[in-house]
C-alpha positions in Angstrom: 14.9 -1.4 -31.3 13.0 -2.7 -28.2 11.5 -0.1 -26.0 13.0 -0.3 -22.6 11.1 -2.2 -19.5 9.4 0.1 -17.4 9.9 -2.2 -14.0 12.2 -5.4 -13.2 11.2 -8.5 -11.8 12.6 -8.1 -8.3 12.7 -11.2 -6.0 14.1 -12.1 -2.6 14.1 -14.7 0.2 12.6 -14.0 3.6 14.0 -15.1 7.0 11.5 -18.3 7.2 12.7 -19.5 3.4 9.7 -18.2 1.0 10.4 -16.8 -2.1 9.4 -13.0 -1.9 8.6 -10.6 -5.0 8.1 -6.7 -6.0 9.4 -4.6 -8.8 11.9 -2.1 -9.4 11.6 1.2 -11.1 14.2 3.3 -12.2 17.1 1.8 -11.0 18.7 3.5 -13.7 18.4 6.8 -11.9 21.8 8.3 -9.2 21.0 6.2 -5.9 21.6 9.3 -4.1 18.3 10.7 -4.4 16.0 9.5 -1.7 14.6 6.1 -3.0 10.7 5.5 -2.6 9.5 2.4 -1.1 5.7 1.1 -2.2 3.8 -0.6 0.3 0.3 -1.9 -0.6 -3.0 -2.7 1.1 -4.1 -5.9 2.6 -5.0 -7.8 0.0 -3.6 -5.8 -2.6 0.0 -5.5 -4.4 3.2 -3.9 -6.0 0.8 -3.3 -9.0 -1.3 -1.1 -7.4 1.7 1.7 -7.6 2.4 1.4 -11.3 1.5 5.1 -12.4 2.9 6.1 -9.5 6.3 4.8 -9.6 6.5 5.7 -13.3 6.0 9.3 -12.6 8.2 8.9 -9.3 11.0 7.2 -11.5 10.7 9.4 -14.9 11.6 12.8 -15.7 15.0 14.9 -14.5 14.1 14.4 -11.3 13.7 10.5 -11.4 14.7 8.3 -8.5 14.5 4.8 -8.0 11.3 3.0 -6.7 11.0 -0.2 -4.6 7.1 -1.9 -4.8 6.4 -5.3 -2.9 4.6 -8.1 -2.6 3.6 -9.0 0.8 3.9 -12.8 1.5 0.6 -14.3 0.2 0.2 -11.6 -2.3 0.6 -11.3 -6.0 3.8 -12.8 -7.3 5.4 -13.9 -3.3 5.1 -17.2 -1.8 1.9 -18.3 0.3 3.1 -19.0 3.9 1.9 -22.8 5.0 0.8 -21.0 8.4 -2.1 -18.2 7.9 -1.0 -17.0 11.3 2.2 -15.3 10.0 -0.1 -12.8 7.8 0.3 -10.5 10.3 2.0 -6.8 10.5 5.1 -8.0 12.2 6.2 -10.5 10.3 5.6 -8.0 6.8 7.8 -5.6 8.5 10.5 -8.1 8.8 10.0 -9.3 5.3 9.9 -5.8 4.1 13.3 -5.3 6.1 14.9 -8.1 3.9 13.8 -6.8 0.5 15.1 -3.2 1.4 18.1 -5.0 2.4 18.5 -7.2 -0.8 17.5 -4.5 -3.2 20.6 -2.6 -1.8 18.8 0.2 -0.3 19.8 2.2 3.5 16.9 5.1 3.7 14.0 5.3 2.0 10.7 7.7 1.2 7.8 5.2 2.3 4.1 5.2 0.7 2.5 3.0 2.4 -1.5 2.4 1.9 -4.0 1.3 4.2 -1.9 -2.0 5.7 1.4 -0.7 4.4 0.9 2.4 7.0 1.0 -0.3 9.6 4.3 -2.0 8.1 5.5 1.6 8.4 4.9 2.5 12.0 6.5 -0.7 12.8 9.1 0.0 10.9 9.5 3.2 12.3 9.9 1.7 15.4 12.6 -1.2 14.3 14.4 0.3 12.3 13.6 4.1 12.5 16.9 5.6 10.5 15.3 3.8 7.8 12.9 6.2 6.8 13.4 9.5 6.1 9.8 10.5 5.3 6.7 8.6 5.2 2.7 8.8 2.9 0.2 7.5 4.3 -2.6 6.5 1.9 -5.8 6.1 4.3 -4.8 4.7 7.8 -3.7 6.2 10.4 -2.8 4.6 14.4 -6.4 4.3 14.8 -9.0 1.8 12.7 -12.5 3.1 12.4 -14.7 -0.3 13.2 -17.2 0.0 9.9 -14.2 0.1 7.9 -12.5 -3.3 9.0 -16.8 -4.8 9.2 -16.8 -3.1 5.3 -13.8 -5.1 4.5 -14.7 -8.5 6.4 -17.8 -8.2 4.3 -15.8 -7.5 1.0 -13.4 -10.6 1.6 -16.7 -12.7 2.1 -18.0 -11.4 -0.8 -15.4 -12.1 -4.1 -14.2 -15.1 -2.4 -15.9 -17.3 -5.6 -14.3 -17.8 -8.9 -15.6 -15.1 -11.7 -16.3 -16.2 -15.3 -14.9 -12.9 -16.8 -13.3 -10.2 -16.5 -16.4 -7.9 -17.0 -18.0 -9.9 -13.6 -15.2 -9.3 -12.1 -15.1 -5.5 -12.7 -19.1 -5.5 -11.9 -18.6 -7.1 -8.7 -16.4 -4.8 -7.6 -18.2 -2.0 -9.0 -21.5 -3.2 -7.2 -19.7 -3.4 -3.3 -17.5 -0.1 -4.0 -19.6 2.6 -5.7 -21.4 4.0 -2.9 -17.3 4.9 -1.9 -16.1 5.9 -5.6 -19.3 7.4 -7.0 -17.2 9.0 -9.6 -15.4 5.9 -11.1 -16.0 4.8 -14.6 -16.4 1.7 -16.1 -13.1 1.9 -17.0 -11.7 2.5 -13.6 -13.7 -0.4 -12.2 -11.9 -2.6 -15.0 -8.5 -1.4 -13.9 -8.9 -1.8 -10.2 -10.2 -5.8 -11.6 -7.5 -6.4 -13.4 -5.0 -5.1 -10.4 -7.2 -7.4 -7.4 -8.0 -10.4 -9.5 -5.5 -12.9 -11.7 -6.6 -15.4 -14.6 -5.7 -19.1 -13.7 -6.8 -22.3 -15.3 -9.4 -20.6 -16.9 -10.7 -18.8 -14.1 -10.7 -15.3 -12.9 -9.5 -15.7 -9.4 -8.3 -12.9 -6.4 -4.6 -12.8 -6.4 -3.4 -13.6 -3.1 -4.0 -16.3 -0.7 -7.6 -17.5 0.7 -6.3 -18.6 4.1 -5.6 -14.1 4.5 -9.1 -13.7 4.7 -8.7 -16.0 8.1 -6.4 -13.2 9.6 -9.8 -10.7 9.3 -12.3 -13.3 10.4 -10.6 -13.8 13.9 -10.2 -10.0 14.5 -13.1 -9.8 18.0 -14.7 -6.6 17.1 -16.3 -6.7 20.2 -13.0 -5.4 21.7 -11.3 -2.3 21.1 -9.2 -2.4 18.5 -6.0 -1.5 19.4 -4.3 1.7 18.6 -0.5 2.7 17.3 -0.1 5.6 18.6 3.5 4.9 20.1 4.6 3.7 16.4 3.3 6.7 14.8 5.1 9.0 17.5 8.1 7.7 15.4 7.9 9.3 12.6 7.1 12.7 14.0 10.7 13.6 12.9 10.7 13.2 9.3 8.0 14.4 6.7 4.7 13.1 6.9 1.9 13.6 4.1 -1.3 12.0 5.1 -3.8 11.4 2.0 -7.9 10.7 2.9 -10.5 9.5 0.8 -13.1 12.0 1.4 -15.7 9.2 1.6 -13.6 6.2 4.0 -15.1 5.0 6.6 -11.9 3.8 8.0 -9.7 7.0 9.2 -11.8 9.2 10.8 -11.6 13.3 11.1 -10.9 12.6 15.1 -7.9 10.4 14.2 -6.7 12.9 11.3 -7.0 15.8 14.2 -5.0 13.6 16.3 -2.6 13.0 14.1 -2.1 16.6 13.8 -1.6 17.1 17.2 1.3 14.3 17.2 2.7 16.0 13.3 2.3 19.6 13.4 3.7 20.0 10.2 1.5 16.9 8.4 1.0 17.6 5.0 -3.0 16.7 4.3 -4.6 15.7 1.0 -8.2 14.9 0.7 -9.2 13.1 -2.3 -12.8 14.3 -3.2 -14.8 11.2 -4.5 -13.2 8.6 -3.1 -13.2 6.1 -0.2 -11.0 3.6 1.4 -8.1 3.8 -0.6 -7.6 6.5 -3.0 -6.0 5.1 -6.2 -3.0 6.7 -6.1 -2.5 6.8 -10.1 -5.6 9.5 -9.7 -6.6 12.8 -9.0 -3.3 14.5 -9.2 -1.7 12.3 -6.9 1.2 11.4 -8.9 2.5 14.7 -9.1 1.9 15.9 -5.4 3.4 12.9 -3.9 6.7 13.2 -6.6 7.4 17.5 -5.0 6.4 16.2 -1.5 9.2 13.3 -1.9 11.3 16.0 -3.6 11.5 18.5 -1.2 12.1 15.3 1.7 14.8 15.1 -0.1 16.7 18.4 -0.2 15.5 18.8 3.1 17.7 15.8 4.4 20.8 16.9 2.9 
């Protein structure tokens, strides 16, 4: 007897033709329990949710779990024009794959660029979301953070040899962030950012993103979402910070206070820009936070 999957293979067409992918968990479970959707980081992907949409999807309590790929990303199509990497046109695409996995309201996890998807999103299509987790970001971007980043994206550019240079990369940029991480940890985080091909261990998503960073002027200021994030002021918000990012500052957290009196706030001890959500409890706080979103709706 085969044991059964623990995700499909979800794919779906965006508005401009490409070929769009994620992953569904727990579709098995009653669709009237508030559905979580999983929105990753820039570069990153529906993979970077796995323990968490296991623990979101198992147990009495299961519901199902939406995770995608951003165009460029993973398992999606890479757009011809760099240009439409950008926070809009992700929103839209995420609107299609809601939409074609049968979904109408949703719990939202979104980290780092997946907060931005959401406070768009809470501003097209605001009955959407019925609560919202922010993993890291917030409506204002801390300048090292994004310079941190630009730096990063310059950095593991090149093709790796092996997997264990790809996990000492990594470990080299990041551990002055996750001082606590293992070698272990630094292998997982490898094998979710990087993808073998032809031999090669590559970063899986599309060179030409790094172009969407590079033209960012930093000698501007960057501009804030404060009117976005005023949308979701009605549903419940849980706001997760690395105590060690340098990309959502303790002014932006107080602020977001001020806008979400009732914010729920987790700080991850040990750990920069973005927590790993599989870690440090996570899981489980996340799963009663989406739980009582839930009750609290009907």
């Amino acid at each position: 007897m085969t044991e059964p999957a623990e995700y499909e293979d979800f794919r779906y067409a965006s508005q401009d033709g490409l070929t769009l992918a994620g992953r569904k968990y727990g579709w098995d479970n009653p669709p009237d329990r508030l559905p979580v959707l999983c929105l990753a980081g820039l570069t990153r992907n529906s993979a970077d949710f796995h323990e968490l949409a296991l623990h979101l999807a198992g147990g009495k309590n299961g519901r199902r779990v939406l995770t995608l790929d951003y165009r460029g990303r993973g398992r999606s199509g890479y757009d011809r024009n760099w240009q439409n990497y950008n926070v809009i046109t992700e929103a839209e695409d995420t609107i299609a794959g809601v939409v074609a996995a049968g979904l109408e309201e949703v719990a939202v996890v979104g980290t780092s660029r997946g907060g931005l998807i959401a406070m768009v999103l809470a501003a097209m299509r605001p009955a959407m979301l019925k609560a919202a987790v922010f993993n890291d970001i917030g409506p204002e971007i801390d300048g090292p953070g994004l310079v941190r980043i630009r730096q990063m994206l310059e950095e593991t550019r090149g093709n790796l040899s092996s997997w264990q240079e790809a996990a000492g990369m990594l470990e080299r940029i990041g551990k002055k962030h996750f001082p606590s991480f293992s070698a272990e940890d630094w292998m997982k985080q490898a094998r979710l950012i990087y993808t073998e091909r032809d031999g090669k261990i590559v970063r899986d998503y599309d060179p030409n993103l790094a172009k969407t960073m590079m033209s960012i002027d930093l000698d501007v200021p960057i501009p804030t979402l404060w009117p976005q994030f005023h949308g979701l002021t009605g549903i419940p918000f849980m706001l997760i910070r690395g105590e060690n990012t340098d990309l959502l500052s303790q002014d932006c957290v107080s602020k977001m206070r001020q806008h979400h009196p009732a914010m729920t706030l987790v700080n991850v001890p040990d750990q920069g820009h973005a927590p790993d959500l599989g870690t440090s409890g996570l899981p489980a706080r996340i799963a009663r936070f989406v739980e009582s979103a839930d009750l609290a709706r009907h």
